[in-house]
C-alpha positions as CSV (number, residue, x, y, z in Angstrom):
1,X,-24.9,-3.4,-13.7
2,X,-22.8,-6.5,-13.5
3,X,-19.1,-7.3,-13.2
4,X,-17.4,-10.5,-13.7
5,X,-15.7,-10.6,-9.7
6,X,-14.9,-8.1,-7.4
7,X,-11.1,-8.1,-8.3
8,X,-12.5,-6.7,-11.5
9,X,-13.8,-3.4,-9.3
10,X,-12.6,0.2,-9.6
11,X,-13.2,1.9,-6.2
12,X,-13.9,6.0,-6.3
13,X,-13.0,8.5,-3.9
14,X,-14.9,12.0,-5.0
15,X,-13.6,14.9,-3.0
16,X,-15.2,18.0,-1.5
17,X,-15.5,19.6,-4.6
18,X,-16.9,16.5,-6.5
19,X,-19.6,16.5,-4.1
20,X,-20.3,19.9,-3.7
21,X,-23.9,20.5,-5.5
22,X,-26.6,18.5,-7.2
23,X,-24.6,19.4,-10.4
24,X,-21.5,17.7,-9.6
25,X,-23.4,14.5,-8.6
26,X,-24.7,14.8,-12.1
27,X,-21.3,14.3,-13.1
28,X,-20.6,11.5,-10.7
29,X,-23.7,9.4,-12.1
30,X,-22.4,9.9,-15.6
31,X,-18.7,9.4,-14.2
32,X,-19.8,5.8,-12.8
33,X,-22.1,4.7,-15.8
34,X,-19.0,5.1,-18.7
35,X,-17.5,2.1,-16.6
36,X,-19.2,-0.5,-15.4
37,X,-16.3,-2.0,-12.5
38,X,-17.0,1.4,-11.1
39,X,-18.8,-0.8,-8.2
40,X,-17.5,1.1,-4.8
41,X,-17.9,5.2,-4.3
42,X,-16.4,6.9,-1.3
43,X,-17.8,10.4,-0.4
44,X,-16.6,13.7,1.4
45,X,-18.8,16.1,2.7
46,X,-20.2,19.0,0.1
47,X,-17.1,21.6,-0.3
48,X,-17.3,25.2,-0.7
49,X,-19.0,26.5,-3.9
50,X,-17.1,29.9,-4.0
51,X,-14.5,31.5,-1.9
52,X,-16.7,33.0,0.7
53,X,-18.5,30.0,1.7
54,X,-17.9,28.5,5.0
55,X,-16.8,24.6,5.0
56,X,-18.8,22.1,6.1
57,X,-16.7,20.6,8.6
58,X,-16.1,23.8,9.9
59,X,-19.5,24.8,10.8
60,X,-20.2,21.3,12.4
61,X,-17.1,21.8,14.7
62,X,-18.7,25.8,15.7
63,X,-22.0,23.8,16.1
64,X,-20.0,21.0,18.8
65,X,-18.6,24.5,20.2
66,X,-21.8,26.5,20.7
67,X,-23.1,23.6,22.3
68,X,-20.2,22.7,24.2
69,X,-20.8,26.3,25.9
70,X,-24.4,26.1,26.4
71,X,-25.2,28.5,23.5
72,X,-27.6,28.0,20.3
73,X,-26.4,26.0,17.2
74,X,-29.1,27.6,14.9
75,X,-27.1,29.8,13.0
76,X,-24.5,27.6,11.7
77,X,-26.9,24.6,11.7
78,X,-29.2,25.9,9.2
79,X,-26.2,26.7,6.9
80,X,-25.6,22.5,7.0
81,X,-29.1,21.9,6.6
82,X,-29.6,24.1,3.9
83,X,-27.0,22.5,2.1
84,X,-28.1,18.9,2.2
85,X,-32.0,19.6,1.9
86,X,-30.9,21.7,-1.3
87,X,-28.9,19.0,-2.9
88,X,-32.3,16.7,-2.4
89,X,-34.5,19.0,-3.9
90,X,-32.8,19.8,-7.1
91,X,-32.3,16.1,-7.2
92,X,-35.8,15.1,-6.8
93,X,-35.2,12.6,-4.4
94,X,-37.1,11.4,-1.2
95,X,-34.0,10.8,1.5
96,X,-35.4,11.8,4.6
97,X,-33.1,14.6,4.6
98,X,-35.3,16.5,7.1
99,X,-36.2,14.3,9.8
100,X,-32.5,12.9,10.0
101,X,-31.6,16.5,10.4
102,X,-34.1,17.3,12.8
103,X,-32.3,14.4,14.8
104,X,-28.6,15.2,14.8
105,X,-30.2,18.9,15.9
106,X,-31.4,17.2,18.9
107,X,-28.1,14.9,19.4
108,X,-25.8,18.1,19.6
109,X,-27.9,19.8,21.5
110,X,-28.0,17.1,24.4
111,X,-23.7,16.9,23.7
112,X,-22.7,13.6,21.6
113,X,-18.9,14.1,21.1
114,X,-17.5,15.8,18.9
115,X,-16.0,12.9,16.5
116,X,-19.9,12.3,16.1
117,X,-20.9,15.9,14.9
118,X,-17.8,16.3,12.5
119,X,-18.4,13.0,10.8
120,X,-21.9,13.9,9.7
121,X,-21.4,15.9,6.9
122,X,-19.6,12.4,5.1
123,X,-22.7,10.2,6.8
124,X,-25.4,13.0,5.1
125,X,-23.3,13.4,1.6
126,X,-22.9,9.4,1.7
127,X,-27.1,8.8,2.4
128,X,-27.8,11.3,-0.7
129,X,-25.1,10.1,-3.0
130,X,-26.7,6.4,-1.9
131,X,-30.2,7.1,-2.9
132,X,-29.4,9.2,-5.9
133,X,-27.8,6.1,-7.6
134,X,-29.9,3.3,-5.7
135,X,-27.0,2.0,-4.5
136,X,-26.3,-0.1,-1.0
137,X,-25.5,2.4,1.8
138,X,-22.5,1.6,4.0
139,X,-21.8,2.6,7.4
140,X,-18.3,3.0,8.0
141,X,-19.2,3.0,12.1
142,X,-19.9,-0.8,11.4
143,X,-16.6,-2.1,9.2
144,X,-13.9,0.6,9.8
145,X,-12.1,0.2,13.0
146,X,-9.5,1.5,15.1
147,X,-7.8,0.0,18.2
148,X,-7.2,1.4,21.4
149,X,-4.3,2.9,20.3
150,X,-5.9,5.0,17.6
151,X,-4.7,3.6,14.6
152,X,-6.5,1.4,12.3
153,X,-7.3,-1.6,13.2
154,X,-6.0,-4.6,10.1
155,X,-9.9,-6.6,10.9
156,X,-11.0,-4.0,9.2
157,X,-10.7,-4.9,5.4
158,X,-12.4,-8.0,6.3
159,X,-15.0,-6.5,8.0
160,X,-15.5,-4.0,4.9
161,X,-15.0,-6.8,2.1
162,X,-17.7,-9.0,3.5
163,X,-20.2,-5.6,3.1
164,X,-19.1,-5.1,-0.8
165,X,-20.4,-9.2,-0.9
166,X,-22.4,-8.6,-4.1
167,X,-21.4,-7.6,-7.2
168,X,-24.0,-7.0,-9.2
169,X,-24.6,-4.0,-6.7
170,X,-22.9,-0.7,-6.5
171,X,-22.0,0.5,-3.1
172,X,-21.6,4.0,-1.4
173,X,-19.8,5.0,1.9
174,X,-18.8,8.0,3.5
175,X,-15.4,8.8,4.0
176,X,-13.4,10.4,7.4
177,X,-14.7,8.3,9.9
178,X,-15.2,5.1,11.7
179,X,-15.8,3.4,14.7
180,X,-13.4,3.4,17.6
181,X,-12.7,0.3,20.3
182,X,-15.4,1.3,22.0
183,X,-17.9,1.5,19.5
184,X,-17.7,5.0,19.3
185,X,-17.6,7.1,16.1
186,X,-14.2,8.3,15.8
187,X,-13.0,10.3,12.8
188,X,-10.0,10.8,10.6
189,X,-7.5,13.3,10.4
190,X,-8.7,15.9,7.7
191,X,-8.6,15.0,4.6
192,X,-9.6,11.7,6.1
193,X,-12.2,10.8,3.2
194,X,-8.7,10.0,1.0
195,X,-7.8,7.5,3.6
196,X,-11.3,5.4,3.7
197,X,-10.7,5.5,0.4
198,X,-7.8,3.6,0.2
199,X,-9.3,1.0,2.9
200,X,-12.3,0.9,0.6
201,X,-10.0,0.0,-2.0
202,X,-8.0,-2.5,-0.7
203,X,-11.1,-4.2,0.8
204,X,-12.9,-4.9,-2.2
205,X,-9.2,-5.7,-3.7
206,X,-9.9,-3.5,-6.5
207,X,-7.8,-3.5,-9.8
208,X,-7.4,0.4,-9.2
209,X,-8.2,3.5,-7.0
210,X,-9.6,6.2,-8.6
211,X,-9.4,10.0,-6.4
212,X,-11.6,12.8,-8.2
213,X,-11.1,15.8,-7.1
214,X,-11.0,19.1,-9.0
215,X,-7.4,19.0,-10.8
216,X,-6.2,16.9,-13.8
217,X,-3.4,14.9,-11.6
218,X,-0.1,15.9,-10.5
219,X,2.2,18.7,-11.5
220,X,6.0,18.5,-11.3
221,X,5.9,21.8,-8.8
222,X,4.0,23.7,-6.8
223,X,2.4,26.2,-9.3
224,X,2.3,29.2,-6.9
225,X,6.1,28.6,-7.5
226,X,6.6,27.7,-10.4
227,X,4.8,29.0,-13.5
228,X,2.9,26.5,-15.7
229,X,4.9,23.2,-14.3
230,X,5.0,20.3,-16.2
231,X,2.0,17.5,-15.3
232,X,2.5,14.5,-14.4
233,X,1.4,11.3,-16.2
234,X,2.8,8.6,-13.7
235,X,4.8,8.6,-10.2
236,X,5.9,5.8,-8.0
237,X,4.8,5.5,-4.2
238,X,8.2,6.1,-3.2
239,X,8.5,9.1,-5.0
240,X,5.2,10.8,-3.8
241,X,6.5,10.1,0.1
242,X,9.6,11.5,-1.0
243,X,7.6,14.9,-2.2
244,X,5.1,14.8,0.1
245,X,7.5,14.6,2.9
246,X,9.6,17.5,1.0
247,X,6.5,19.6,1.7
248,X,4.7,18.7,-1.9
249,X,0.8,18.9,-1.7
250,X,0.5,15.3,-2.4
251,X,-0.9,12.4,-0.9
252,X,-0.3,11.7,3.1
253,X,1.3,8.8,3.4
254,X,-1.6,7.3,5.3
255,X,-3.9,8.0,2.5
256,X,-1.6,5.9,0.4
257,X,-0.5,3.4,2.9
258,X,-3.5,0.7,2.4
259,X,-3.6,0.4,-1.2
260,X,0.4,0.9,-1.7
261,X,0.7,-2.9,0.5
262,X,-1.9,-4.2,-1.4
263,X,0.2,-3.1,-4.6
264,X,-3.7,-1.3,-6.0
265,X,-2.4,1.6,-8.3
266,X,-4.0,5.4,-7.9
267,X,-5.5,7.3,-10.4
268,X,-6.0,11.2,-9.6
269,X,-8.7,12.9,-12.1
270,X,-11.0,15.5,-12.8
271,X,-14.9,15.5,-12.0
272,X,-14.9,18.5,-13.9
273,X,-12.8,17.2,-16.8
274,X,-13.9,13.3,-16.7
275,X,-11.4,12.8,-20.1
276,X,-8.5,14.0,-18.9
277,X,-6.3,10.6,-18.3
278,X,-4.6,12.3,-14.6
279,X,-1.5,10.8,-12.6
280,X,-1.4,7.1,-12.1
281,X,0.6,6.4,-8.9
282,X,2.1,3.2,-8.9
283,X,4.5,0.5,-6.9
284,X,6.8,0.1,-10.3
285,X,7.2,2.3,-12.9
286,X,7.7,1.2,-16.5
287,X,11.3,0.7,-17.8
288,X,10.8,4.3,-19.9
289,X,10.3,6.9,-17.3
290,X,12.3,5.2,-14.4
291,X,15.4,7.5,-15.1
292,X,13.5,10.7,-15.5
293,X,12.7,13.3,-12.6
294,X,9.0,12.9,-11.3
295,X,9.4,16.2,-8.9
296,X,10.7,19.3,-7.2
297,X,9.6,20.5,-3.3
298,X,11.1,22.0,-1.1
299,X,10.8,23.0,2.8
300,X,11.6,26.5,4.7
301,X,13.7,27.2,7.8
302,X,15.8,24.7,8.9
303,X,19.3,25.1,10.9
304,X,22.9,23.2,10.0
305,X,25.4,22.5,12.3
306,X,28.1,21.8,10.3
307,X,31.9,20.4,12.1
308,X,35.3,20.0,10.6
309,X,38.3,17.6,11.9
310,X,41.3,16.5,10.3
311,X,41.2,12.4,10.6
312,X,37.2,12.4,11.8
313,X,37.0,9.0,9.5
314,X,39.4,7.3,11.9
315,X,37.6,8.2,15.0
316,X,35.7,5.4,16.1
317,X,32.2,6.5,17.2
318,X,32.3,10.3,16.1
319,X,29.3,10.2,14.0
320,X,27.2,8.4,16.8
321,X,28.6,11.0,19.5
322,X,27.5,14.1,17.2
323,X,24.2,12.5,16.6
324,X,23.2,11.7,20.1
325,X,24.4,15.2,21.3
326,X,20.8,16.3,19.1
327,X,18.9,12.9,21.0
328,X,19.8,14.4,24.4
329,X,18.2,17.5,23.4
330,X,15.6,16.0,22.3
331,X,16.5,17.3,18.5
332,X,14.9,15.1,15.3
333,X,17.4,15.1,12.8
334,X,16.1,15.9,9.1
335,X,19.3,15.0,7.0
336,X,23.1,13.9,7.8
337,X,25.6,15.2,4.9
338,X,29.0,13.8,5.3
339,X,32.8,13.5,3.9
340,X,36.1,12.8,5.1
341,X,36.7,15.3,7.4
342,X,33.5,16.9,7.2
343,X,29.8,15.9,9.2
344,X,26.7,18.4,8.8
345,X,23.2,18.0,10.8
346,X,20.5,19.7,9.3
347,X,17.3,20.0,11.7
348,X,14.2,22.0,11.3
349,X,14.4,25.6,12.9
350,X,11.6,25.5,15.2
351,X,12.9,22.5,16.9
352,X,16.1,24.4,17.9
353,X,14.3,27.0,19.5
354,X,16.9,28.4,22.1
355,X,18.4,25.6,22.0
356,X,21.3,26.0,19.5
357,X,23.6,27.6,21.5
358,X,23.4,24.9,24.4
359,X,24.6,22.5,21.3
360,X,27.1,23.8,19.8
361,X,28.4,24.2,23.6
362,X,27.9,20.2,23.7
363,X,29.9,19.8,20.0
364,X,32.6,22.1,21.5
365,X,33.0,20.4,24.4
366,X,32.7,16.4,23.4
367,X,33.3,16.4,19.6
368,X,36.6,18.8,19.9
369,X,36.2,19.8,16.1
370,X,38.9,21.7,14.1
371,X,35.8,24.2,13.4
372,X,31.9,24.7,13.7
373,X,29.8,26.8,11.6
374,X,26.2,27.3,12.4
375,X,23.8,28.2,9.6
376,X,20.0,29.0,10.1
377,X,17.3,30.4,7.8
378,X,18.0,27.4,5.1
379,X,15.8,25.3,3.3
380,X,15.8,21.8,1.5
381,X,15.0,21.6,-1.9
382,X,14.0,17.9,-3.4
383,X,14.7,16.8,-6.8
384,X,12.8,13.0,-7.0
385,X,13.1,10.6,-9.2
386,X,13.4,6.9,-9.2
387,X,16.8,5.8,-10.2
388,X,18.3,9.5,-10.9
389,X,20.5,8.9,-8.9
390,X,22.2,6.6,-11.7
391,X,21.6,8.3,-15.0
392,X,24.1,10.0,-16.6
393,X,24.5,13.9,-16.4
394,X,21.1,14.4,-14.0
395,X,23.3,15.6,-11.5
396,X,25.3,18.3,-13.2
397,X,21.8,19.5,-14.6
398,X,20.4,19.8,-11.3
399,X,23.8,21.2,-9.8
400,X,24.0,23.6,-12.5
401,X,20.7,24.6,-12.2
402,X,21.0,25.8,-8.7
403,X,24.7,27.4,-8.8
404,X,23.0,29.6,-11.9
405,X,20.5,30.5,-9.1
406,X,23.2,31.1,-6.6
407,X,21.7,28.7,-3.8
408,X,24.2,25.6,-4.1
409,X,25.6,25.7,-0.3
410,X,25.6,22.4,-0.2
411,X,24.0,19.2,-2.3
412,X,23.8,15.5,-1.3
413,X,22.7,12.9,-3.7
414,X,20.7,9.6,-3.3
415,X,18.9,7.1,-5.5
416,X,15.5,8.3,-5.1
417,X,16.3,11.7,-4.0
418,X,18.4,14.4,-4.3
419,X,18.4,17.5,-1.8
420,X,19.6,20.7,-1.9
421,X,20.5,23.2,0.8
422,X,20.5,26.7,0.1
423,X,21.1,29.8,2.2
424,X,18.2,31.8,2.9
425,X,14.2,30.5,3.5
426,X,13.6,33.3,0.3
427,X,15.6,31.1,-2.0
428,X,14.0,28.2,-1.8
429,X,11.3,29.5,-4.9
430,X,14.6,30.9,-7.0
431,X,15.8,27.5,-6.3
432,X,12.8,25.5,-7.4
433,X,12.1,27.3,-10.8
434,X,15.8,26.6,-11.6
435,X,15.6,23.0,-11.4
436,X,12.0,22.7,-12.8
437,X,13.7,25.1,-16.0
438,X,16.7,22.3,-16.2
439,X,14.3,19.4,-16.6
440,X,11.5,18.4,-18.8
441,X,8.0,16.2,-18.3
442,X,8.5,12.5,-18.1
443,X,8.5,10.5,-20.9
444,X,5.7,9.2,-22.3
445,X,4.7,5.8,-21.6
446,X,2.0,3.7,-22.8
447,X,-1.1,2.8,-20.4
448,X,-0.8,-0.7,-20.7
449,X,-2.4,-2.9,-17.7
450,X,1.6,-2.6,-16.1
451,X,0.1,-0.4,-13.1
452,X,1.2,-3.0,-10.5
């Protein structure tokens, strides 16, 4: 295998599901051969292979539990171990499966942390993938760091570039974890294995990120809502935070974080459907779809407090007064509708608690509002889309959409996001269908080399 240089590298993330027997790294190998800048592979741990099997991860935490408390690990450590010396059998390889495993028995039985025992299912999936495709193993413990704060520490592209130093050779590394101030092995949140990934990615400055996991890309909605939603073909980073933070299962932003600086493009796709072309996510979207919605979400049980007063626009400091009255009760805010005479504060439910009446007490008291209406039990529905904001008659789609629906309380408009509140948490699927119904997919565009 040879590639020009590494900026010519595709870096892979495969997923639980990608990784999950000997058959889908069958699939991986013939994945990685149809390209040849397919240079840097990122691994989860094995994911369930039906609905009743126990997750990896989840068994090493019982396992850092038994031990914790003094009681045997054999039950739920043979389940791991069964896994991995399975997947080298009916690969025919020689990995040393076995005596490593024999090891990490003896390491949680004498109490390494548990950052250590979670991060092993990565380190074992990593070691076979490694030896099934003769590739370089890399040890994430030795070029991914974080400070003492926690968070990831910049040295660490660097410190991972110099590893991917040849490119004539193909790399593997597991995802989820590195290495912490200390030394220490120090893991991820879950779903970590997208975020070393990304590093991964950045740190061989690839030309683009490919994720496989075990859907075709995107959809416009959440299909448990919404029935048959459009795909998606492209999406911006601005408009997955935007639906991720609406709720959307999409990308966390710190899986997307590393390569969205670097301005490295995403492509999500299929292991079990290799042809299917998936969502690119990237910084700019071509001239054709940037007027076209990428997305609906939307987000259950959140409060408004909503006050009215003649002249409010004149008084100096009124919107900084209401605000703070939330700050002192230590409230965050999760959108700020206004008009004239008119200033709403929506906040998510839980954080009221039993607070709500102590704030409208505080409104009363220093705000001196004509009137104040308290509404709970809302939700917020998104409709995203670069620049929709500015194209002609999206709004009175949308708008119509939702009065048809009977959930248009109240609707606030921006240019990469629109948001809807609508009485009652059990509207919040009428409401999403209605929009979806009122718009169709994106465009199509062309998959020229415009990614960045």
């Amino acid at each position: 295998m040879t590639v020009s240089h590494a900026a010519d590298w595709v870096v892979h993330k495969f997923g639980g599901s990608s990784v999950a027997d000997h058959r889908q790294f069958l699939k991986i190998q013939a994945i990685l051969e149809k390209d040849k800048r397919r240079s840097v592979i990122v691994v989860s741990a094995p994911g369930k292979r039906h609905s009743g099997e126990a997750k990896l991860t989840d068994l090493l935490y019982l396992c850092h539990e038994l031990a914790k408390k003094g009681m045997p690990v054999d039950s739920p450590f043979s389940l791991i171990r069964d896994r991995f010396l399975e997947i080298e059998k009916e690969l025919k390889l020689n990995a040393g499966i076995a005596e490593e495993m024999e090891k990490f028995h003896r390491q949680i039985v004498d109490g390494v942390d548990r950052d250590f025992i979670a991060s092993r299912g990565e380190y074992f999936s990593g070691r076979l993938m490694a030896k099934f495709l003769n590739a370089v193993f890399v040890e994430p413990g030795e070029a991914i760091f974080f400070d003492k704060a926690g968070r990831l520490d910049p040295k660490s592209y660097d410190a991972l570039g110099k590893l991917f130093s040849d490119p004539s050779k193909r790399y593997v590394m597991p995802g989820f974890y590195g290495a912490d101030a200390k030394g220490r092995i120090k893991t991820f949140s879950r779903g970590g294995s997208d975020i070393s990934g990304a590093i991964a990615a950045r740190a061989a400055k690839a030309e683009l990120y490919e994720n496989w996991t075990d859907v075709s890309g995107l959809l416009m909605a959440d299909p448990r809502i919404v029935e048959n939603p459009h795909p998606l073909d492209i999406v911006s980073y601005r408009e997955i935070r935007e639906l991720s933070y609406m709720g959307a299962s999409v990308f966390h932003d710190e899986a997307i974080a590393p390569v969205r600086e670097a301005g490295i493009p995403i492509n999500i796709r299929n292991t079990n459907k290799p042809d299917d072309a998936g969502t690119m996510i990237v910084s700019k979207l071509p001239e054709v779809t940037r007027y076209d919605i990428a997305g609906v979400a939307g987000k259950k049980n959140f409060s408004m407090f909503s006050v009215e007063k003649t002249m409010m626009n004149k008084e100096v400091g009124f919107a900084r007064k209401f605000l703070e009255l939330f700050e002192n009760h230590q409230v965050s805010i999760e959108h700020c509708p206004t008009s004239i005479d008119t200033m709403s504060v929506v906040v998510a439910s839980e954080e009221i608690g039993d607070k709500s009446e102590a704030i409208r007490e505080d409104v009363l008291r220093i705000l001196q509002p004509d009137n104040l209406d308290t509404e709970h039990e809302l939700s917020l529905i998104a409709v995203v889309g670069e620049g929709m904001a500015r194209q002609s008659g999206m709004a009175a789609r949308v708008f119509k959409a939702l009065a048809a629906a009977a959930n248009h309380d109240y609707v606030a408009a921006y240019d990469a996001i629109k948001k809807a509140v609508v009485s009652g948490s059990w509207r919040c699927a009428s409401a999403s269908r209605a929009t979806c119904a009122s718009s169709g997919p994106r465009s199509s565009w062309r998959r020229a080399r415009k990614w960045r």
